[in-house]
C-alpha positions in Angstrom: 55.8 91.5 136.0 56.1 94.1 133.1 52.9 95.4 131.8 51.6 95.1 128.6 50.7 98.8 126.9 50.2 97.0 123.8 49.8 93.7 122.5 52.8 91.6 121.0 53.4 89.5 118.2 55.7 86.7 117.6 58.6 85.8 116.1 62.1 84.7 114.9 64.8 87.4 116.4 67.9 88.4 114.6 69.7 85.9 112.5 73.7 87.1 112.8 76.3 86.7 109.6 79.4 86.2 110.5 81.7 87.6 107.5 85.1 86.8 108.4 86.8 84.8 105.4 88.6 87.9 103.9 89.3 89.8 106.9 90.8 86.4 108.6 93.0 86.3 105.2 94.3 89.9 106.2 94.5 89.5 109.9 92.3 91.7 111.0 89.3 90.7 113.8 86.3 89.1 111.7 84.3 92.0 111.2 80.1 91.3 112.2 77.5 92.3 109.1 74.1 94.0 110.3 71.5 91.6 111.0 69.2 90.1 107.8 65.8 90.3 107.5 63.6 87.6 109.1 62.5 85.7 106.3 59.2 86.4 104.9 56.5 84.5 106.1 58.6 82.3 108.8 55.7 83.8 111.5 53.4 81.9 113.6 50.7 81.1 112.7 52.0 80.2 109.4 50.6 82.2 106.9 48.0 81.0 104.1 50.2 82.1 101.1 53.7 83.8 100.5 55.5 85.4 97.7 59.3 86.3 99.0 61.4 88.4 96.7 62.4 91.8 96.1 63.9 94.6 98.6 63.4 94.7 101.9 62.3 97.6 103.6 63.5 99.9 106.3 61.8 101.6 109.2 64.1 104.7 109.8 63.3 108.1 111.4 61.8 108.9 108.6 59.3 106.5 108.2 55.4 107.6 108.3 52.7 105.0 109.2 49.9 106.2 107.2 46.3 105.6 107.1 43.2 105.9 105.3 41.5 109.7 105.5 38.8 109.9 107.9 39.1 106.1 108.7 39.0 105.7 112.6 39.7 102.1 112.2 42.5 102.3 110.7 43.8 105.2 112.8 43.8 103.1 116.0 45.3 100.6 114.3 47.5 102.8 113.0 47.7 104.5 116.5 48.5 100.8 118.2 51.0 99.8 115.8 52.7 103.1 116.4 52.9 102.4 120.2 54.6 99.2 119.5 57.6 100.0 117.8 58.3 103.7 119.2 60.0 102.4 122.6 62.3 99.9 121.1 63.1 101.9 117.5 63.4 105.4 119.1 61.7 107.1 115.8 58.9 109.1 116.0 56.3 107.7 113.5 53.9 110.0 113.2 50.6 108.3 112.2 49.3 110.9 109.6 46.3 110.3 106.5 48.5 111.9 104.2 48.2 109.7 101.3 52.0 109.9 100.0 52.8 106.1 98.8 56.3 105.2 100.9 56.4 104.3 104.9 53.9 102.1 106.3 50.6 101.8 104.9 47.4 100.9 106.2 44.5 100.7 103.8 40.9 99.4 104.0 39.1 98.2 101.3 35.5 96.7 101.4 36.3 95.6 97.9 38.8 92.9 99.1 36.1 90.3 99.7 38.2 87.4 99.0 39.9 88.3 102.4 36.8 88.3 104.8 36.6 90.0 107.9 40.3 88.7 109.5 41.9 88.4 106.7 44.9 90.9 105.0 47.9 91.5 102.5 50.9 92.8 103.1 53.3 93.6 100.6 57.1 94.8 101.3 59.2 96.5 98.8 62.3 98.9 99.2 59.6 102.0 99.5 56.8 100.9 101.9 55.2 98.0 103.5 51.6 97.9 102.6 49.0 95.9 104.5 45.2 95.7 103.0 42.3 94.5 104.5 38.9 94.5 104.4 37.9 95.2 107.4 39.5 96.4 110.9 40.3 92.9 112.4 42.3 92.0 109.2 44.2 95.4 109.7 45.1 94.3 113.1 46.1 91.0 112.6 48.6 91.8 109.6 49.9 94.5 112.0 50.7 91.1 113.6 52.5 89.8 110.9 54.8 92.9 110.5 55.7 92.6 114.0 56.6 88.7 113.7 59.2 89.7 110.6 61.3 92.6 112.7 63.6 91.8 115.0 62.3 90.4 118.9 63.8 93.3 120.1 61.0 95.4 118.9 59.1 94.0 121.9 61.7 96.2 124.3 60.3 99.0 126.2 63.8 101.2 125.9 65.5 102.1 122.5 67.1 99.1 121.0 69.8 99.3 117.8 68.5 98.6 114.2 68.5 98.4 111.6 64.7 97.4 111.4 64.5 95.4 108.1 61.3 93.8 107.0 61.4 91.4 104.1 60.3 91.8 100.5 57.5 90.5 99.0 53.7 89.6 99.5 51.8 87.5 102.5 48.2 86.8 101.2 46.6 85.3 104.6 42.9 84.3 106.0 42.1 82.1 108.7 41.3 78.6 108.5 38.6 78.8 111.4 36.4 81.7 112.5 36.8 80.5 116.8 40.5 80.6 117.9 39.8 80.8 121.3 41.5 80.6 124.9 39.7 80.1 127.8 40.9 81.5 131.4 39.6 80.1 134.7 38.8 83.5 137.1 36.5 81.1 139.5 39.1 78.7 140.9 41.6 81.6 141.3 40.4 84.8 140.9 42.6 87.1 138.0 42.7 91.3 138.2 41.5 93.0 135.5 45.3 94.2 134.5 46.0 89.9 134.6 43.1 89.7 132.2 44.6 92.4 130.1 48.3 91.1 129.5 46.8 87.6 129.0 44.9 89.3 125.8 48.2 91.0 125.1 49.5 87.9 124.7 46.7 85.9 122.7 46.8 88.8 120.4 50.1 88.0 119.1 49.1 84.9 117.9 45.5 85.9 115.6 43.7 84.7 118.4 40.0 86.2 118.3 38.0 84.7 121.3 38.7 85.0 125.1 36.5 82.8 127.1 36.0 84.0 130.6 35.2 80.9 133.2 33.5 83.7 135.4 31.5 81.2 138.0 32.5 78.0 139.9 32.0 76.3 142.9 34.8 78.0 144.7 33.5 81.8 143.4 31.2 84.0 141.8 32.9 86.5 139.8 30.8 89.5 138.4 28.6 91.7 140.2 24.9 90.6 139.4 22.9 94.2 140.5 19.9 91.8 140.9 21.7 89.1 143.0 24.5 91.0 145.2 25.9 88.6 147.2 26.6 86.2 144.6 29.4 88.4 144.0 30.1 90.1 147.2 29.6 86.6 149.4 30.4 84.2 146.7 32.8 85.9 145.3 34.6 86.1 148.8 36.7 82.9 148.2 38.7 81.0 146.1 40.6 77.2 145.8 42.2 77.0 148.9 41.0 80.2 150.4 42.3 83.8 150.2 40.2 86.6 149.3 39.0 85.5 145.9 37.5 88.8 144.4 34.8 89.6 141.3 34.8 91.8 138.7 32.3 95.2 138.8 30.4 96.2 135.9 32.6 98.6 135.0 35.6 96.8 135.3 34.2 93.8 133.4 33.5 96.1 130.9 36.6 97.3 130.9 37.8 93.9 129.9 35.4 93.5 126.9 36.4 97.1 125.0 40.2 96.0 126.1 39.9 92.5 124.3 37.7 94.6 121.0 40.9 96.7 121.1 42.6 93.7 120.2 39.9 92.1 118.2 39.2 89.5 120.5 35.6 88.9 121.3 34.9 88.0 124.7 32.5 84.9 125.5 31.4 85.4 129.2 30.8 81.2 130.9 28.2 81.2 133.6 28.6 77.3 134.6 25.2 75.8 135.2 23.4 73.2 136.7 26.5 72.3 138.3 29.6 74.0 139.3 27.7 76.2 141.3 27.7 75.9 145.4 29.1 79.9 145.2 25.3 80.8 144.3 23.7 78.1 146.5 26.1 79.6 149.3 24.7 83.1 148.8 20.9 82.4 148.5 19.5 79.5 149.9 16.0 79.7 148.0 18.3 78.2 144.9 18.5 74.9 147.0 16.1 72.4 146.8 16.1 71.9 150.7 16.0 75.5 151.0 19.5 75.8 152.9 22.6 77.5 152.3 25.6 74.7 151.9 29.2 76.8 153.4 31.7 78.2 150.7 33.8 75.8 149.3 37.4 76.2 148.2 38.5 72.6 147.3 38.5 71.0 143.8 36.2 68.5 143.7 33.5 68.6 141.1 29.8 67.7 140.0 28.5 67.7 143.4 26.4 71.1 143.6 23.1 71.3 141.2 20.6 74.2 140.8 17.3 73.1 141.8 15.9 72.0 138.6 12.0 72.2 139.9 12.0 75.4 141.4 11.1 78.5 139.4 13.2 80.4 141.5 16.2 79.2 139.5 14.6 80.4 136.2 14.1 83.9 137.5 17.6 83.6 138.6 19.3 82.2 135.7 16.9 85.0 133.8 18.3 87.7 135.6 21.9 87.0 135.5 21.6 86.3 132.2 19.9 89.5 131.0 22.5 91.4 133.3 25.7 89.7 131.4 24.3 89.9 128.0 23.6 93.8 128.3 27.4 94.0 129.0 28.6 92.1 126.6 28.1 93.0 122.9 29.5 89.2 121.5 27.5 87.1 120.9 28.0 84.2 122.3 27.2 83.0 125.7 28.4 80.3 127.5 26.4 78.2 129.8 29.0 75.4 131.1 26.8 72.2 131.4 29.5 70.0 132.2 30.2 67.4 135.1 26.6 67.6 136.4 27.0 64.4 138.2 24.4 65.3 141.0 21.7 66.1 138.6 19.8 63.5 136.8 19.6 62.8 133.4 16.1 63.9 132.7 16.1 66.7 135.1 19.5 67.7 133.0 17.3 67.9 130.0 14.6 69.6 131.5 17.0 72.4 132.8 18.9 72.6 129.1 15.3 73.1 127.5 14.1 76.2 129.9 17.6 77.8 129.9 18.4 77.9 126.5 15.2 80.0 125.2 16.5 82.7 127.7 19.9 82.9 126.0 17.9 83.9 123.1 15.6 85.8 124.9 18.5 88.6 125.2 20.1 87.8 121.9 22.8 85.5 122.2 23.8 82.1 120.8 24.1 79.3 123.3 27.7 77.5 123.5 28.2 75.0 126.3 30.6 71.9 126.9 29.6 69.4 124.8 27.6 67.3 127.4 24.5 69.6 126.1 24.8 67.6 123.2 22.8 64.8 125.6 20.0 66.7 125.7 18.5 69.1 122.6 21.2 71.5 121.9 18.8 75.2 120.8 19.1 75.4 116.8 22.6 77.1 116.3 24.0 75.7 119.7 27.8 75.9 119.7 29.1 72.6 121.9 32.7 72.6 122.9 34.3 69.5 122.9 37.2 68.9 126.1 37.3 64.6 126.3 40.3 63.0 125.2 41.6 61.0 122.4 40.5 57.8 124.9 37.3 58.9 125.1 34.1 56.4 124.8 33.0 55.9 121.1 29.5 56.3 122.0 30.5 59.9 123.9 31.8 61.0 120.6 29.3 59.2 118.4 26.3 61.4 120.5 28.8 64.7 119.9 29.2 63.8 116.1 25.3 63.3 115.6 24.4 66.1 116.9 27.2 68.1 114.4 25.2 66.2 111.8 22.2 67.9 112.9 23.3 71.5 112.6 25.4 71.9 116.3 28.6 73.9 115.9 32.0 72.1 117.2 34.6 74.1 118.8 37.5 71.5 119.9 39.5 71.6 123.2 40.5 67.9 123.4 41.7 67.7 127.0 45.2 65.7 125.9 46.0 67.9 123.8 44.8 71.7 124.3 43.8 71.8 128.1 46.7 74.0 128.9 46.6 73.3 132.7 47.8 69.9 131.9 51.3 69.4 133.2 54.0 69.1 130.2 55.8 65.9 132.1 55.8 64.4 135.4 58.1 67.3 136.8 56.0 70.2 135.6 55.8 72.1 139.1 52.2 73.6 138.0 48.7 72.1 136.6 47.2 68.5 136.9 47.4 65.3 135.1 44.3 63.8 135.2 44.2 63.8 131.0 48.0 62.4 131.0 51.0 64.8 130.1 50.6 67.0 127.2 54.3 68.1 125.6 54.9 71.0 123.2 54.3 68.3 120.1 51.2 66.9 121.2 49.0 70.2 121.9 50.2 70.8 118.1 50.6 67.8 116.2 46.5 66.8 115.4 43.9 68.1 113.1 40.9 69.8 114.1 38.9 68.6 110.6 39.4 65.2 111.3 39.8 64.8 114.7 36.3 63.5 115.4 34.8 60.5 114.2 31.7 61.0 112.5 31.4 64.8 112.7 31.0 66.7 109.6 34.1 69.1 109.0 31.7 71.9 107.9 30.5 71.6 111.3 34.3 72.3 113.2 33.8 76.6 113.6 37.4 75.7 115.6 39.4 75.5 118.4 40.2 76.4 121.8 42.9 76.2 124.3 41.4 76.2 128.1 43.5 77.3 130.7 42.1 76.2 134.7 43.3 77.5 137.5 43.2 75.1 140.5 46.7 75.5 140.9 48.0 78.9 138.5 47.5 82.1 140.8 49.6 84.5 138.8 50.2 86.0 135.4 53.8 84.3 135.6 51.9 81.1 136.4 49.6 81.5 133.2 52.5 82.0 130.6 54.4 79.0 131.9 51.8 76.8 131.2 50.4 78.6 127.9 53.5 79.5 126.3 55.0 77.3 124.8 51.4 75.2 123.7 49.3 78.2 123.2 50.9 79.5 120.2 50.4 76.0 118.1 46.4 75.8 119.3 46.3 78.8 117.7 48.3 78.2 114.5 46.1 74.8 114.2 43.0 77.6 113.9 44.3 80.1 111.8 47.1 78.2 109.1 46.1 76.0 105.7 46.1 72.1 106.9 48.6 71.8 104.6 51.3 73.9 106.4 51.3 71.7 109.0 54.3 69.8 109.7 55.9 69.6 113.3 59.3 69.4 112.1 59.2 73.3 110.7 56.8 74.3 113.2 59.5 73.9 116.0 62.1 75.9 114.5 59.8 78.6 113.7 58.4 78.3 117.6 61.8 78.3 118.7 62.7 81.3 117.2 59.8 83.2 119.5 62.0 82.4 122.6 63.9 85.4 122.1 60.6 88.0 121.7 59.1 86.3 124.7 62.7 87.3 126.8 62.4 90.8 125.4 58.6 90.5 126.4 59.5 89.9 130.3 57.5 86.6 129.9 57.7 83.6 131.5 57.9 80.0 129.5 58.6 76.6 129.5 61.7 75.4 127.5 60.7 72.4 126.0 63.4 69.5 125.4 61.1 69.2 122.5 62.0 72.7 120.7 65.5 73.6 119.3 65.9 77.1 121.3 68.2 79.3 120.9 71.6 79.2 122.8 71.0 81.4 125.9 
């Protein structure tokens, strides 16, 4: 698989025009005009608000990117957009603070405040394509946008021919959500660190801002705990079906984190508890209630292991692992699973949920967690993550809606529709079907502020597209099943409600086939999607 030195944005690849009327008249072979500019705004996500007109601009050899003075931030945005379009255009572009007003431009202002901390403006004209932002992420993710309106064969790692047009006029854009998340499943099948890496490549193309890491499972423990070894070096010996399995060191974990802030994703590290966890009650058998040690496990079964909620054992050891992730991840969220506890009582559930969450805070992080917490007393400013489906019980929702009433943060990750390990039809080689098939159109076509009965929209912070791994063991594997869904999760968190429309979403997603080839990635082609000819 091709690595990813940088991360990649999206979009629509040349369109071609085909002169030919007059030189048909005189004989001669119909003669092929240069490519046109992608037309502005026609990205994914779909941008907030767009003003096409004027010149387009041209990146040439002569083109500067140019930054604020003394503004690191910008320079590595400056720097990373640089390493982008070098390979493919061939041009130097020196990334320089010299403040002359053509090329590209990168300017923070803490004045913009009506663009919050994601949000940007870019404005193309015949001299220079401007993008303003008020902070660093917004930088980056119009750096996006500028991508998405060159060619696809800006992705190529070897010089590619022009010309390398951008489109006049001005894209005014900030998110619709503040949590665009995607979730990736290291337990079932452990993921290197250079996996983890191209996957944030690729989430950064679409404005995606959150990476949630499923680090622990029954079938493996995946970061080192200096105060519980063998939870990684023992429980993190194994993996669904067996193999090696593998964790994550400190440093390399790290590693991830300042990779994904590179890209302005913030990590959210999941340690799954009371359940989903025989890989710590196989490395220490004082977590059991009976004292013993049950084998590894590498099947797929769930909710049969439990931490032992009366022991205070298990508080010391959920204190220690969660002082040791916190201090390694600056976010700050934390995510303590609480799903499919089917061997642990209700009341012993609650009891757990009421000791565990005070520790969360006790090392300064907010508590997210699937959103069975919301049975129990979710901590004031709990974040629950919703995964049932569309056919899920009324009173299951009602319970998740009345505790969004009561000040609990929503993220959504309806199973039918965002789980992105769901197969795409019954002949999908990969992923599962135990939430039905989800197609290209369904994982798009809903709304996140009205999709739950009950639930107060102020209370939806956004959405998030999970991706297991029972059955996805390589990076080819997680692009097949993400791309093409991924991109529309993410459009549903990021565009205006009032941009959505499946029928012109498709053609714009179709248009990203051609900047996926040039990315080496792999995909499904959708019957679903008007692709381009191959």
């Amino acid at each position: 698989m091709r690595k990813h030195p940088r991360s990649r944005a999206p979009l629509f690849g040349s369109l071609l025009l085909v002169v030919a009327a007059g030189a048909a008249a005189l004989g001669a072979a119909p003669a092929t005009a240069a490519p046109a500019a992608t037309p502005l705004g026609q990205i994914v996500p779909a941008p907030a608000k767009v003003v096409a007109g004027g010149s387009a601009y041209e990146i040439t050899a002569r083109t500067r990117i140019r930054v604020d003075d003394g503004s690191r931030d910008a320079r590595r945005v400056g720097d990373y957009l640089a390493g982008v379009l070098r390979p493919s255009t061939g041009y130097r572009l020196p990334v320089t603070d010299d403040a002359a007003r053509d090329g590209i431009r990168l300017e923070l202002d803490t004045k913009e405040k009506g663009l919050g901390g994601e949000g940007y403006r870019l404005t193309s004209t015949g001299r220079s394509v401007t993008i303003v932002a008020a902070a660093p992420a917004g930088l980056f993710h119009g750096v996006q946008t500028l991508r998405q309106q060159l060619p696809a064969k800006v992705e190529a790692d070897s010089r590619q021919s022009g010309p390398w047009l951008v489109a006049g006029g001005t894209v005014e854009d900030t998110p619709r959500y503040g949590w665009r998340g995607a979730h990736l499943d290291v337990a079932r099948h452990f993921f290197t660190v250079d996996q983890v890496k191209r996957y944030i490549d690729e989430l950064a193309l679409y404005k995606v801002n959150k990476l949630h890491l499923h680090l622990t499972d029954d079938q493996g423990w995946r970061l080192a705990v200096d105060s519980w070894p063998k939870l990684a070096t023992y429980g993190g010996s194994t993996q669904v079906g067996g193999g090696a399995g593998g964790y994550y060191t400190k440093a390399q974990y790290k590693d991830i984190v300042r990779y994904a802030s590179s890209r302005y994703l913030e990590v959210v590290p999941e340690i799954d508890m009371p359940s989903h966890t025989n890989a710590a009650l196989a490395s220490y058998a004082e977590l059991n209630c009976d004292g013993v040690a049950p084998p590894l496990y590498t099947g797929t079964d769930v909710g049969f292991s439990t931490l032992c909620v009366d022991k205070d054992i298990t508080y010391k050891f959920i204190d220690d692992v969660v002082r040791e992730v916190a201090a390694l991840t600056p976010g700050k969220y934390l995510h303590i699973g609480g799903d499919e506890a089917h061997s642990t009582s209700q009341e012993d559930y609650n009891t757990f949920m009421d000791k565990v969450q005070p520790i969360v805070a006790k090392y300064g992080k907010t508590v997210v967690g699937w959103h069975q917490l919301t049975g129990a007393a979710p901590a004031k400013g709990a974040v629950a993550q919703y995964w049932g489906l569309d056919g899920t019980s009324a009173a299951e929702k009602a319970q998740v809606a009345a505790a969004a009433k009561n000040g609990t943060g929503l993220v959504l990750s309806p199973a039918d529709r965002t789980y992105l390990d769901m197969k795409y039809n019954k002949d999908t080689p990969l992923g599962l079907s135990w939430a039905g098939y989800v197609e290209v159109r369904r994982s798009y076509d809903w709304d996140p502020g009205n999709y739950l009965p009950g639930a107060p929209s102020s209370a939806i912070r956004g959405v998030e597209a999970p991706l297991w791994s029972e059955n996805i063991r390589t990076s080819s594997d997680i692009e097949y099943m993400a791309f093409p869904r991924l991109p529309g999760v993410a459009e549903l968190g990021w565009s205006p409600a009032s941009t959505h429309d499946w029928d012109m979403y498709k053609v714009r997603l179709a248009a990203q086939a051609e900047r996926w080839d040039a990315l080496g990635m792999n995909y499904y082609r959708s019957p679903q999607v008007p692709w381009p000819a191959t």
